[in-house]
N, C-alpha and C positions, 0 to 999 in steps of 0.2 A: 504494500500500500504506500503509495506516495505520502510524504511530510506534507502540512500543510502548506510551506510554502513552494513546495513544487507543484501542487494541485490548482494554486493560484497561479504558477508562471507556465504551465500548461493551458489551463484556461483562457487565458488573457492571448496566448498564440493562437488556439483555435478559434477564437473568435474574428483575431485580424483575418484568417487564413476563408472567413468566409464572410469576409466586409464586415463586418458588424464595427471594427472599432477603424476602419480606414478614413473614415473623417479626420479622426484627432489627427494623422500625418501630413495631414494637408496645411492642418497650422502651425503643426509645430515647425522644433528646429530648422531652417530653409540655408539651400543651397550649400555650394564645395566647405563652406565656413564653418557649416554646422551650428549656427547661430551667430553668437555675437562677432560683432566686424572689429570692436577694438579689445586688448587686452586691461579688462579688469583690476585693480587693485584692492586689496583687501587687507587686514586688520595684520596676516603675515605676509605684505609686499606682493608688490605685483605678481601677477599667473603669468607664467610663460607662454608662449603660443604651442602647440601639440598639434604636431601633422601625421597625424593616422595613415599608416598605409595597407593597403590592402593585395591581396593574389589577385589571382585571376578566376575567377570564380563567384558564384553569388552567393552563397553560404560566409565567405569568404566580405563582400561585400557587405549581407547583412549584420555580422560582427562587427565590422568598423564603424557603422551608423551607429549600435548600440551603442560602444564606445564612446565614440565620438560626443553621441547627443548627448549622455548624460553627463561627461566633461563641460559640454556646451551649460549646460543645465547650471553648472556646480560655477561660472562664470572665468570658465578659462576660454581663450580664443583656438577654437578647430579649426584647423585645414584638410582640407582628405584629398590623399594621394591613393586612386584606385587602378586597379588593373594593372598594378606591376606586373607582375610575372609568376612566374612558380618560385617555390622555397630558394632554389639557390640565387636566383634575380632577386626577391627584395632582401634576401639578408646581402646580399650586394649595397641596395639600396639604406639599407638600414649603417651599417659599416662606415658607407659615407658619409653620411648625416643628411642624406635627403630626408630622411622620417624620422622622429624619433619614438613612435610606438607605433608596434601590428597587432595583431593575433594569429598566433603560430601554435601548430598540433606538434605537443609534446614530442612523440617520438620520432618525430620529420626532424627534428631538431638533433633528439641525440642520436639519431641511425644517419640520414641523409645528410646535415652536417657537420656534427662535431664525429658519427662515423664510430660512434662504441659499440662494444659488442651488442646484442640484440639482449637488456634488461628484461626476467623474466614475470616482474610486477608494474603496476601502473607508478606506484610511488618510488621504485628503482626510476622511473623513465623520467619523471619529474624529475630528481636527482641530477640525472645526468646532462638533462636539458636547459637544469640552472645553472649546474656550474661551468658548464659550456659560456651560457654567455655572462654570467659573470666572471671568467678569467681570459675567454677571448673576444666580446663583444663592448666590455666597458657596461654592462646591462644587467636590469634585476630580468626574473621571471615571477610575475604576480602568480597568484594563487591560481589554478586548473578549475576549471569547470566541470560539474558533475556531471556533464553531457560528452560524450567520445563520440570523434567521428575517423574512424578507423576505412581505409583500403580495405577493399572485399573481394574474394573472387566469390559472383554471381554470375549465376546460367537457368537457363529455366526449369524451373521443377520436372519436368516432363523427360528433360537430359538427363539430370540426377538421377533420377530411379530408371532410366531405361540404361546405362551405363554403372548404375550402381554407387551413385558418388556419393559418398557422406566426409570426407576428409578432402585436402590437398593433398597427402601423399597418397591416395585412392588416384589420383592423375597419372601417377605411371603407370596402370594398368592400361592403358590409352594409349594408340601407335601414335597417334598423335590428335594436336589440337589448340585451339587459335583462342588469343586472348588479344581482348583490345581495350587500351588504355592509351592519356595523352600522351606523344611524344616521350617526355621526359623518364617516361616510365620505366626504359630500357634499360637506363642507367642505373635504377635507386633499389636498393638491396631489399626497401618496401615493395617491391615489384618486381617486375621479370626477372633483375639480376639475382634475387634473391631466391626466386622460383627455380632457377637456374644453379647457382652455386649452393642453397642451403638443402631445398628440397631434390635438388641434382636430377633436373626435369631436362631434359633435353629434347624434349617431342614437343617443344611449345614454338608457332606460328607467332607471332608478334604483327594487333593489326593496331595500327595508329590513330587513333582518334582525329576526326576533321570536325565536320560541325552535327553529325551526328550523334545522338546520345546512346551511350551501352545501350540502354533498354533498347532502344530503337533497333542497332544491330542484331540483340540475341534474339527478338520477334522475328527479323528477316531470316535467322537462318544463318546471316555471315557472321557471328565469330560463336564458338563454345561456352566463350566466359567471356565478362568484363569485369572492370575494374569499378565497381561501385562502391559507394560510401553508405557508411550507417545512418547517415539523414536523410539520405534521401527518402522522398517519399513513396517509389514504386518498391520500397524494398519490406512495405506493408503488404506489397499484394502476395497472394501465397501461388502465385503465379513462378513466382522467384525463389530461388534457392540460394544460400550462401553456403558455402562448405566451409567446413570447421579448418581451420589455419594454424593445425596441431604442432606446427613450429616456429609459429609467433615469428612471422616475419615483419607482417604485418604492425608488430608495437603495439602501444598501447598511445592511445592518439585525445587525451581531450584536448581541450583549448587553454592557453595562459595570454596573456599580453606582454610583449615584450616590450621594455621599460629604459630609456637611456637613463641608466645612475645620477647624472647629472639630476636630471628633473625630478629625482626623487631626494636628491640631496637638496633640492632649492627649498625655500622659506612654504612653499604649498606642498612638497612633497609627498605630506601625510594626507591632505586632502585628495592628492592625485588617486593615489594607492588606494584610497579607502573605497572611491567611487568605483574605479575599475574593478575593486574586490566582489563589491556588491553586485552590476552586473552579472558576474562571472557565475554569481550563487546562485542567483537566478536560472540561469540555463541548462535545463532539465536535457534529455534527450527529447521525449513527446514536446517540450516544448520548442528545439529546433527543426523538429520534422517536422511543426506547423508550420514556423515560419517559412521552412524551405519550401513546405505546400503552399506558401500565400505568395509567395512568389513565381514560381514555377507554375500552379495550376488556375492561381485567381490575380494573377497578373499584375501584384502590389510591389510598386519600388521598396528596396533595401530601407529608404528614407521613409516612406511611411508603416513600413513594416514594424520598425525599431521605436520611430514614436509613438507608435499604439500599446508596443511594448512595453515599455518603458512608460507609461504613464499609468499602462492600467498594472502596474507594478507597485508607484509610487516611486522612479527613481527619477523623474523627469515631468517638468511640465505638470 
C-alpha cells in the first residue's frame, strides 16, 4: 500500500494525465526562465541564477520543469537548457559550466560514466554515483527518488512464451535476435555492450533507433526486443513483457539532481537543496508513469505537466 504521500503525488499525476489539472500550467511558471526574469535577494543574499539542463528525452524534460519551477517558486532565477544530448553530452555540458544542475539516473552515472563495477544494491549505486561526482565533477548528488527508471529488455508477451523467455540469459537459447535501442546504446555496458560482454550474447542484431518508438517496432514485427524504460506507459499493457535482467546490467537507475558545490556552498545553498529534496520525494513510480502518460498520450507540455504537479503537491504556486 502506498504512504500517504505517495497516494497524493500519484493522484495529482493522474489527474494532469487526463486534463483535469492542465489549466493550472497554463498560468503558472512561463517560459525558458521558468519564472522570474530577475535574480531575487533574500534575508541570506542574493539567489544565484540555476540553468537546469536536460537529455534528450521527455521524461527527461518533464524533470527539469519540476525542478526548475519549484526553484522558480522558492524565488531563484531559472534558465532551462533542454535537449542536450545523452549522458555522456551533458555531463560534457555540465563539466563546462554550461548548466549547473540536471537530473541524472543513478546508475548511468556510476556504470556509463564514472564506469564501476556493476553495484549489486540501489544504495551501493547511489554511492558510487556521488562520489563520482563529488571527486571528479566538483558536485553534490541530492537525495534519489523513490521512482526508478531503469533500461528494459521488452518484447511482446506472445514472443516470450512462444520462445520460452523469462530471463536475459534465457536469450542464448536463440540463434539469434535483434534489439533496438538509440544509437548510443552500442557502447554502454547498460546495453548491448553489456548484453555482449556480461551476459556473453553474441547472437544479438543491433537495430538503431530513428524516430520510431520500440513499441512501435516490436508490433511491426522488426526487432525481438527493445530497449524500454520502466515509465513508460505501454509497459502497463500486458501486451508486453520485460525479462528479468538476472545480471543486473541494467543498474539500479532512480533519479538525483546533480548539484554544482559551488551553489550549494553559496548563502541559499540550504534552500536550494531543501527544494530539490522535496521534489524528489515526491516522485512515486505511478506517479511518473502518469506524467509520462500526460505527455505522450494527452499531449501536455513538460511545463504544464510539472505545474499541475507541483501545485497540487503544494511545492509551487
Amino acid at each position: 500500500m502506498f504512504r500517504k504521500h505517495t497516494r497524493r503525488a500519484a493522484k495529482a499525476a493522474f489527474a494532469i494525465s487526463f486534463g483535469v489539472a492542465l489549466l493550472i500550467g497554463l498560468t503558472a511558471c512561463g517560459g525558458g526562465g521558468g519564472g522570474n526574469d530577475t535574480t531575487t535577494t533574500s534575508a541570506a543574499g542574493p539567489k544565484p541564477t540555476i540553468t537546469v539542463g536536460t537529455k534528450n528525452f521527455a521524461e527527461e524534460f518533464i524533470l527539469g520543469q519540476l525542478y526548475g519551477q519549484a526553484l522558480a517558486a522558492k524565488g531563484f532565477k531559472v534558465v532551462y537548457k533542454n535537449d542536450i544530448g545523452s549522458s555522456e553530452v551533458i555531463d560534457t555540458a555540465f563539466k563546462s559550466g554550461k548548466i549547473n544542475v540536471y537530473p541524472e539516473y543513478t546508475g548511468v552515472i556510476a556504470l556509463d560514466l564514472a564506469k564501476v563495477a556493476a553495484p549489486k544494491a540501489a544504495a551501493a549505486t547511489y554511492q558510487a554515483a556521488k562520489t563520482f561526482e563529488q571527486q571528479k565533477r566538483g558536485a553534490t548528488l541530492l537525495k534519489a527518488t523513490p521512482f526508478f527508471d531503469s533500461d528494459t529488455f521488452t518484447l511482446l508477451t506472445s514472443t516470450a512464451k512462444k520462445d520460452g523467455l523469462k530471463t536475459m540469459s534465457d536469450l542464448s537459447k536463440l540463434k539469434s535476435f535483434s534489439y533496438a535501442a538509440l544509437p548510443e546504446c552500442d557502447q554502454r555496458i547498460t546495453c548491448i555492450l553489456g548484453m555482449k560482454t556480461i551476459y556473453h550474447l553474441k547472437n544479438i542484431k543491433f537495430v538503431p533507433l530513428g524516430n520510431v518508438s520500440v513499441y512501435t517496432l516490436l508490433d511491426q514485427g522488426k526487432a525481438t526486443g527493445g530497449d524500454g524504460f520502466s515509465t513508460d506507459p505501454p509497459q502497463l499493457d500486458p501486451k508486453y513483457t520485460t525479462l528479468v535482467d538476472d545480471k543486473h546490467i541494467f543498474g539500479f537507475q532512480n533519479v538525483a539532481p546533480v548539484v554544482k558545490q559551488s551553489l550549494l556552498d553559496g548563502a541559499n545553498g540550504t534552500l536550494l537543496e531543501n527544494t530539490l529534496n522535496a521534489v524528489s520525494a515526491k516522485l512515486t513510480l505511478p506517479a511518473m508513469q502518469a506524467m509520462n502518460k500526460a505527455y505522450y498520450v494527452n499531449k501536455a507540455t513538460p511545463k504544464q505537466i510539472a505545474a499541475g504537479f507541483l501545485k497540487a503537491n503544494g511545492l509551487a504556486g
